[in-house]
N, C-alpha and C positions, 0 to 999 in steps of 0.2 A: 087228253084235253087239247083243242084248238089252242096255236099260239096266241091268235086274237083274243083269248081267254083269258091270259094268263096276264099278271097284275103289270104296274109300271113300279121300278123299284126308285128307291128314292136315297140317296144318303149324306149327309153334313159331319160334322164335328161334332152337334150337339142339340140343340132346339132349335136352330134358325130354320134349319130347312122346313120347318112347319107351316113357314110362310108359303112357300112352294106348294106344300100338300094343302094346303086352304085353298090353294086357287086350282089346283088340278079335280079337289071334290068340284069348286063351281065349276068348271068347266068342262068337266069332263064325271059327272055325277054318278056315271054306271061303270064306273073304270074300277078296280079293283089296285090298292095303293099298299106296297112294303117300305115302310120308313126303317132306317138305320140310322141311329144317333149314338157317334162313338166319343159319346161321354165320360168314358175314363181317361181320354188323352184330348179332350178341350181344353183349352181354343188350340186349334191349328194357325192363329194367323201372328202364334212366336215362334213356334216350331221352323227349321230348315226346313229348304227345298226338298231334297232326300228322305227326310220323314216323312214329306206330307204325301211323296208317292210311293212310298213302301205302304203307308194308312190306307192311301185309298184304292190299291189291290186290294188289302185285305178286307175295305168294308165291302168294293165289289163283291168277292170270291162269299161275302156273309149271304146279299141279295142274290146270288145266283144258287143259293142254295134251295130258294124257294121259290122257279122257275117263272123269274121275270120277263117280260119281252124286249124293254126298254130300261136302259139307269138314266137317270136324271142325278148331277152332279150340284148339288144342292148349297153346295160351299163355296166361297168364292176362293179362298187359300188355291183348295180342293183342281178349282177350274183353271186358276192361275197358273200352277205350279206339275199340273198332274192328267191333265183333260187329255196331250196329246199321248202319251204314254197308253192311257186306257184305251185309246182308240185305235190304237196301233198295235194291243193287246186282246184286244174282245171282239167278237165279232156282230154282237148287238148295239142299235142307235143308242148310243152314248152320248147325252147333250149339258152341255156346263152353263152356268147361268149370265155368263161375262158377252159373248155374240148377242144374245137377243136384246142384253141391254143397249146395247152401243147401237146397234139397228136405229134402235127406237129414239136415243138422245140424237142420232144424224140426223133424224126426221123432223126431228119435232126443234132443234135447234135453231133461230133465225139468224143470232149473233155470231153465230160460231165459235160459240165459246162454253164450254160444258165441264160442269166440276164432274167430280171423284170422288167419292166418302167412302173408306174401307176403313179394314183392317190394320196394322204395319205390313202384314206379310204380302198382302192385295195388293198392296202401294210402292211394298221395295219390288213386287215385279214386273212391275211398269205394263202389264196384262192389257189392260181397259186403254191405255195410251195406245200401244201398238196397232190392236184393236180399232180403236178410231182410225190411226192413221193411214190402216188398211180399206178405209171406206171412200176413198180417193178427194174426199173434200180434205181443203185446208181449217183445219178447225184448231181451236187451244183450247188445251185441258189442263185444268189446275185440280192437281189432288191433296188430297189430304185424308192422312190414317184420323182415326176417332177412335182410339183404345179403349176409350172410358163406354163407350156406348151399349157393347153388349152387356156389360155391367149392370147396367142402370136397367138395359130393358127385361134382363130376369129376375131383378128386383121389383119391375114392376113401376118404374119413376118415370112414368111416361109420359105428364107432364106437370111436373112440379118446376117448382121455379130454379131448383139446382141445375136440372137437367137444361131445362131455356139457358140459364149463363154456360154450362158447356158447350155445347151446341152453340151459342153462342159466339164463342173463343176458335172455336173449331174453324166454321164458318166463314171467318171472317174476311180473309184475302180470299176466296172466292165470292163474297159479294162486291168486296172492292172491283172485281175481276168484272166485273156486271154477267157472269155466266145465265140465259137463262133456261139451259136443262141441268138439273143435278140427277146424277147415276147415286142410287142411294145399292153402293155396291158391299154390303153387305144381308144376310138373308134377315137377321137381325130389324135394320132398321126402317123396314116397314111401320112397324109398331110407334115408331115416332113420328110418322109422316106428320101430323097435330103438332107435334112443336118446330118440325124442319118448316113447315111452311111458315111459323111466326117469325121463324129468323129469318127467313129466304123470302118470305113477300108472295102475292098471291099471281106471279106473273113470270114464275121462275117452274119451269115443269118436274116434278120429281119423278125420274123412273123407276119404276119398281119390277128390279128383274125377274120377281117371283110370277107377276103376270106376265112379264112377257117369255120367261121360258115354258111355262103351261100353254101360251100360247102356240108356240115353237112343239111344243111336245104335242098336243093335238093334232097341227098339220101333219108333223110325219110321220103319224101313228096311221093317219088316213091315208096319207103318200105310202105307205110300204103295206096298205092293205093289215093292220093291227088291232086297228081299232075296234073295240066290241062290240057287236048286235046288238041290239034290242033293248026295250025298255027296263032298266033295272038300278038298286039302289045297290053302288061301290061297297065292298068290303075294305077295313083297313088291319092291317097288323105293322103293331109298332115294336122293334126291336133297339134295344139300347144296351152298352158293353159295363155299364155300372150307374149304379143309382137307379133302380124304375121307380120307385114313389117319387124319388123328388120329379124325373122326367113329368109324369104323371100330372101333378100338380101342376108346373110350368105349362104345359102343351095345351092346357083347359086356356090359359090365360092366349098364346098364339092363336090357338083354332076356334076360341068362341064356344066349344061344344065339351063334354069329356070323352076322353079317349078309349074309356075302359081297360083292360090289361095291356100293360105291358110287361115284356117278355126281353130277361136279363138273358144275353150269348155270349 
């Protein structure tokens, strides 16, 4: 089989990266997509540094079992703490979801001033700051972990009024901050964009890394010559390291569509 054939592998901690795979089907709709959600040892963003790139060798070495052309690092923990290691490791485009955000909040920034919303693990590695500051503008980032957030969003509390007071509290010295792009730097918090914008105001840009690294993955699929032929509808196969029914159920609620089997490794 042509490498250009062969699917983009995708892997997270757990359900967020779905957000990722929802935008690579829109964008990329005849591309053939392997997700890895390593569900037995979610969340990665309490876990050590040392964990989180021992984990993501091994979800690597799972997706290259089933002859990927591209991984997509679909975790921010994952990206923070592990991106360079893989790439220094593998010899396939290997892209993490923290560059394409920062790209996008430098551009779209007026004030120079752009929050953060992770993880702890995202936030104690100062990833997304460095980042920025690699873009050669003088910009201030204010971050802040949101621990409660994945929570709520595989509960399903997406917008009830609990979730608005968290988000809320969370929030809140970055509005003081008047930032107006927010890096919503988990894969997770998509799903809340509906209530970030009620606490953050309609004049504050939310970026959502999951578009911008589908986007990021598109070009360099077409840059390295990867990209698939011809008209055709994506295959997906979803693997997970525990739990597939409950995956399962959750993933309808991310992708909008069902997923059909999933497949315990």
């Amino acid at each position: 089989m042509p490498k250009q054939n062969h699917a983009i592998g995708v892997f997270d901690s757990g359900l967020g990266g779905l957000t990722v795979v929802k935008e690579l089907m829109r964008q990329m709709p005849g591309e053939d997509v392997v997700y890895f959600g390593d569900t037995a040892r979610v969340p990665y963003g309490t876990k050590s540094a040392e964990s989180i790139v021992r984990f993501s060798k091994e979800n690597v070495a799972v997706l290259l079992r089933h002859k990927v052309k591209m991984i997509v690092v679909a975790c921010n923990s994952s990206s923070s703490h592990a991106l360079g290691t893989l790439k220094k490791t593998y010899t396939l485009p290997i892209l993490g979801v923290i560059e394409p955000g920062v790209k996008k909040a430098v551009a779209v920034t007026k004030k120079r001033t752009v929050g953060v919303i992770a993880t702890p693990a995202t936030i104690n590695s100062g990833a997304y700051a460095r980042q920025i500051r690699r873009s050669g503008r003088r910009i201030k980032v204010i971050s802040q972990a949101c621990p409660l957030f994945v929570p709520l969003v595989e509960e399903g509390w997406f917008n009830r009024a609990e979730t608005i007071s968290i988000a809320g509290e969370y929030l809140s010295g970055i509005r003081r901050a008047k930032a107006d792009a927010l890096i919503l730097g988990c894969t997770h918090y998509p799903l809340l964009k509906q209530v970030l914008r009620k606490v953050m105001g309609p004049k504050v840009y939310l970026v959502d890394s999951a578009r911008e690294v589908a986007q990021e993955a598109r070009a360099l699929l077409v840059k390295k010559g990867l990209a698939r032929a011809g008209k055709r509808k994506g295959k997906y196969l979803f693997l997970v390291s525990d739990e597939p029914k409950h995956f399962q159920k959750l993933a309808r609620r991310f992708l909008g569509c069902p997923v059909g089997k999933v497949k315990r490794v």
